[in-house]
C-alpha positions, 0 to 999 in steps of 0.5 A, a space after each residue: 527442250 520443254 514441249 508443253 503438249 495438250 490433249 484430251 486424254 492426257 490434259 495439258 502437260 510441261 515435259 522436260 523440266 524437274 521441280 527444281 532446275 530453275 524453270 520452276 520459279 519462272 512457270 510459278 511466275 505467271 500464277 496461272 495454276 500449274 502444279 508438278 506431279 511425281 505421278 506423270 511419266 517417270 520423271 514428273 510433270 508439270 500439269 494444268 489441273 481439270 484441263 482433262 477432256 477439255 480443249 486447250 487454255 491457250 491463253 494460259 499455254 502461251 503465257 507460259 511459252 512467252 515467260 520460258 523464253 525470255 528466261 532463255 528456255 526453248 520451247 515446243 508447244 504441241 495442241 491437240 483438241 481432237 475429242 475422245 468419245 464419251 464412253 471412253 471418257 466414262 471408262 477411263 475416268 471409272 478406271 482413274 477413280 477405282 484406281 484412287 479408290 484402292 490407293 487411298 484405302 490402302 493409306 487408311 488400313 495401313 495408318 489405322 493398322 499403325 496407329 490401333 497397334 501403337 494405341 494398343 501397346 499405350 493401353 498395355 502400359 497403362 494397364 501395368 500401372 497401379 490404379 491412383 498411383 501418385 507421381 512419386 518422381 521425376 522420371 516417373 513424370 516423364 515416363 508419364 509425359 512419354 506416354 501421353 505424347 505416344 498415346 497423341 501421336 497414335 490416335 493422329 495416325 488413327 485421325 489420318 488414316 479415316 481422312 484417307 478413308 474419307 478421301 476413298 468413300 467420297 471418291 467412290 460415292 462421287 462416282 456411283 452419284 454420277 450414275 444415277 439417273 437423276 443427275 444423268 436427266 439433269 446432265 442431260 438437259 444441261 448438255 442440250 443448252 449448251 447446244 443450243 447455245 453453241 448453234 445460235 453462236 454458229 448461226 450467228 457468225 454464219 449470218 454476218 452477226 447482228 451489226 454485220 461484224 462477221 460479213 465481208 469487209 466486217 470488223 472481225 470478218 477475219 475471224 468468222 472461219 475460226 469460230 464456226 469452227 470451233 462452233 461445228 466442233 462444239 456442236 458435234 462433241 456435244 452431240 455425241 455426249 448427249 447421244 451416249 447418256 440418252 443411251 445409258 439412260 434408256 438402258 436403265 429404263 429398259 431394265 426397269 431401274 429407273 423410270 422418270 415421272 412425266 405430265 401423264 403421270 399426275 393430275 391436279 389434287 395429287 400430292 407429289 413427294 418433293 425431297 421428303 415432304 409432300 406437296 399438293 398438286 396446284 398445276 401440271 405443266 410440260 416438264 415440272 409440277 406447280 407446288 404451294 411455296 416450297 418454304 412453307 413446307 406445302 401450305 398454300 395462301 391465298 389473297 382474296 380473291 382465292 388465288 394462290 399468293 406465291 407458287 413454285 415450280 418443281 421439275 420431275 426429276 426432284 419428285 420421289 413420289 405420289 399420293 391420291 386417294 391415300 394410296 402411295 406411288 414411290 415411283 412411276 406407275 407402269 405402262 399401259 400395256 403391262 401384264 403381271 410378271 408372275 407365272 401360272 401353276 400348271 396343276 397335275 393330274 396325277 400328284 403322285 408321280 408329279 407335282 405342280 410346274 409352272 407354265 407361261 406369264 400370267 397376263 392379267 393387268 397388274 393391280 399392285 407392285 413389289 419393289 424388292 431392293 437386293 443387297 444380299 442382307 436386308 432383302 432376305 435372300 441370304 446373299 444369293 441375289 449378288 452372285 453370278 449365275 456362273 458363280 464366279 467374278 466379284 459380288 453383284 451390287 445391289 440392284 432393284 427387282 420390279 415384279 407386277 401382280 395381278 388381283 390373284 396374285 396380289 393377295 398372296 403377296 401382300 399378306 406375306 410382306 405383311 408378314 415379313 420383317 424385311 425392310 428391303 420390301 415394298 408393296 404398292 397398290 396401283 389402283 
C-alpha cells in the first residue's frame, strides 16, 4: 500500500515505495517535481519539495494517485491542512537551519582537512626535488604526471569543501536576514495584502459575486461553501502570522534594537540616506519620503516652470538615516519623553573612608547618543560584553547598547570617543 500523506509539519510525502521498485518511473511520469530523500524516515521518501507549511497541491497529489493506479498500485491519500503556529514554524525552521548548518560545516573541515593534508604531502615531494632538475627520464616524467594529478585532485577537494562552507554560511545568513527588522516590516506589510486580498475574496462569494455566479441558482453556487472556507481559514492563518512578526518586532523596539523611521521624523530640506547615498527631502508622505530620481544619484531637474521633471518614492524601511543642518542621524531620534540614561555621582562627605557612589538615573533630556555595536572585539570590551551574566552557556551574539546623554554628560563622552580608536562607537548630536 502507498499513502501519499500532507501536512503542514512534514509537507507532503509518498511512503511505501523505494527509488527503484518500478513506482519511480511512473511517479517521475507525471513531471511534477517530485524528489526521493534517504533523510525521511528509515527507508526514504518521496517528497514535494517547498510544500512544508503550505496547504496541499491537490492538483498534483491527485495527478499522482490517478498515475499509480492505472499502473496497478493501491493507493491512500490522507490531507491534512490544519496550520502550525508561527512561532513554532519559526522554531522548527531555526532548529532545521542550525542543523544544516553543523552538517555542512562538518563536510567543509573534513575536505578541507583531506585535501590541506594531501597539498601538504605534494609540497613535501616537490620540496625533495632539486631546483631545475631536468626530465631525465620516463619514469621520471610520470612520477611528475602522478604528482601534478595528485596536486589536482587535492586542491578540488580543498574547492569542495569551501563549496560546503559556502552552503553553511549562506544558510546561516539566510537565517539571521530573516530577522532583521527591516525585512520583518516588509514581510509585515506583504502578509496584510495578502489579507486584504483573502477578505475581498471571502466578501466577494459571500455577496453572490459580481454577476451573481455565487447565489442561489448561480453558475458556481455549488462551490460558494468551499471557498469561504478556504477563504476563513486563509484569513485567520494570515492573521495569526501577522500578529506574531508585530510581536516579534515590537520586541525589538522594546529593547532599543530597532526603531523605524516614521513621517515625524522628517521635514521637507532633510537629506535621507537612501541605501548609501544621500537624497534631498522633496515631500514627506504617510509611509515613504518623495526623493530627486534615485538614478541621478540625488540630482533634481527641473522644467521651466521650477517643478521637479521625475521624483521617486523611497518607503521608510530603505532609509538608513538623516542629514540637516550638517548633523547626521543613523538611526531615529528618540521619543519625546526620554531622559538620559547616565547615573548621577553621589559625592562623600568623608573621601577617606568612602569614595564616590552613584545614585539614580540622570533626568535631563538627552542632547547626543552613543551607539556602541558589541562584538566582543572592536567595541573594546575584551570579550566581556558576550558572555552571560552567569558565565555559563554559549557566547552572546553581537548585540547593540543605545545610551542617551544629557548636555553634562555629553562633553565627557564625546571627547573620549574622540580619543578612542574603536570603530564600534558612534557619537550622535540630536540637536
Amino acid at each position: 500500500m502507498i499513502s501519499i500523506e500532507h501536512t503542514h509539519a512534514e509537507g507532503t510525502l509518498v511512503h511505501g515505495t523505494t527509488p527503484r521498485d518500478g513506482t519511480n518511473l511512473v511517479i517521475k511520469s507525471t513531471r511534477d517535481g517530485w524528489r526521493f530523500s534517504r533523510n525521511i524516515g528509515t527507508d526514504g521518501a518521496w517528497y514535494l519539495p517547498h510544500s512544508r507549511d503550505r496547504n496541499a497541491d491537490r492538483t498534483r497529489i491527485e495527478r499522482l494517485a490517478e498515475a499509480l493506479h492505472t499502473a496497478g498500485y493501491q493507493v491512500d491519500v490522507s490531507v491534512d491542512d490544519i496550520p502550525r503556529p508561527a512561532a513554532e514554524i519559526e522554531a522548527d525552521r531555526e532548529t532545521r537551519v542550525a542543523g544544516r548548518v553543523q552538517r555542512y560545516t562538518e563536510l567543509a573541515d573534513a575536505h578541507r582537512d583531506s585535501g590541506g593534508a594531501r597539498l601538504d604531502h605534494v609540497r613535501e615531494r616537490r620540496a625533495a626535488i632539486p631546483l631545475g632538475q631536468p626530465v631525465i627520464s620516463d619514469r621520471y616524467a610520470g612520477f611528475l604526471r602522478r604528482l601534478n594529478r595528485a596536486e589536482d585532485s587535492a586542491r578540488a577537494e580543498v574547492a569542495v569543501g569551501d563549496h560546503w562552507q559556502h552552503r553553511a554560511d549562506a544558510a546561516e545568513s539566510t537565517q539571521r536576514y530573516r530577522h532583521n527588522p527591516r525585512v520583518i516590516t516588509r514581510r509585515i506589510e506583504r502578509l496584510e495584502a495578502d489579507l486584504r486580498r483573502w477578505q475581498r475574496a471571502r466578501d466577494t462569494v459571500a455577496s453572490g459575486g459580481r454577476h451573481g455566479e455565487y447565489a442561489d441558482g448561480g453558475r458556481y453556487a455549488e462551490r460558494a461553501p468551499a471557498h469561504l472556507s478556504r477563504a476563513g481559514a486563509e484569513i485567520a492563518r494570515l492573521g495569526e502570522q501577522i500578529t506574531h512578526w508585530r510581536e516579534v518586532l515590537a520586541d525589538m523596539e522594546a529593547t532599543g534594537a530597532h526603531r523605524a523611521w516614521t513621517r515625524d521624523h522628517f521635514r521637507v530640506g532633510d537629506e535621507a540616506r537612501i541605501l548609501r547615498t544621500w537624497y534631498p527631502v522633496v515631500r514627506v508622505n504617510a509611509k515613504s519620503l518623495t526623493v530627486p530620481p534615485l538614478v541621478f544619484g540625488g540630482q533634481r531637474r527641473f522644467n521651466d516652470a521650477g517643478k521637479d521633471v521625475w521624483t521617486d518614492t523611497a518607503p521608510y524601511d530603505r532609509v538608513y538615516g538623516r542629514r540637516r543642518d550638517g548633523k547626521i542621524l543613523h538611526t531615529p531620534p528618540p521619543s519625546d519623553g526620554a531622559t538620559c540614561t547616565r547615573r548621577l555621582f553621589i559625592p562623600s562627605f568623608n573621601a577617606e573612608f568612602a569614595s564616590d557612589t552613584l545614585g539614580s538615573r540622570c533626568a535631563q533630556p538627552p542632547v547626543a547618543r552613543l551607539t556602541i555595536r558589541h562584538d566582543g572585539v572592536t567595541c573594546g570590551s575584551a570579550g566581556v560584553c558576550r558572555v552571560h551574566d552567569d558565565f555559563e552557556g554559549p557566547a552572546l551574539a553581537p548585540w547593540t547598547e543605545i545610551v542617551l546623554l544629557c548636555a553634562d554628560h555629553a562633553a565627557a563622552e564625546q571627547e573620549a570617543v574622540s580619543d578612542d580608536t574603536h570603530s564600534a562607537v558612534t557619537y550622535e548630536e540630536l540637536s
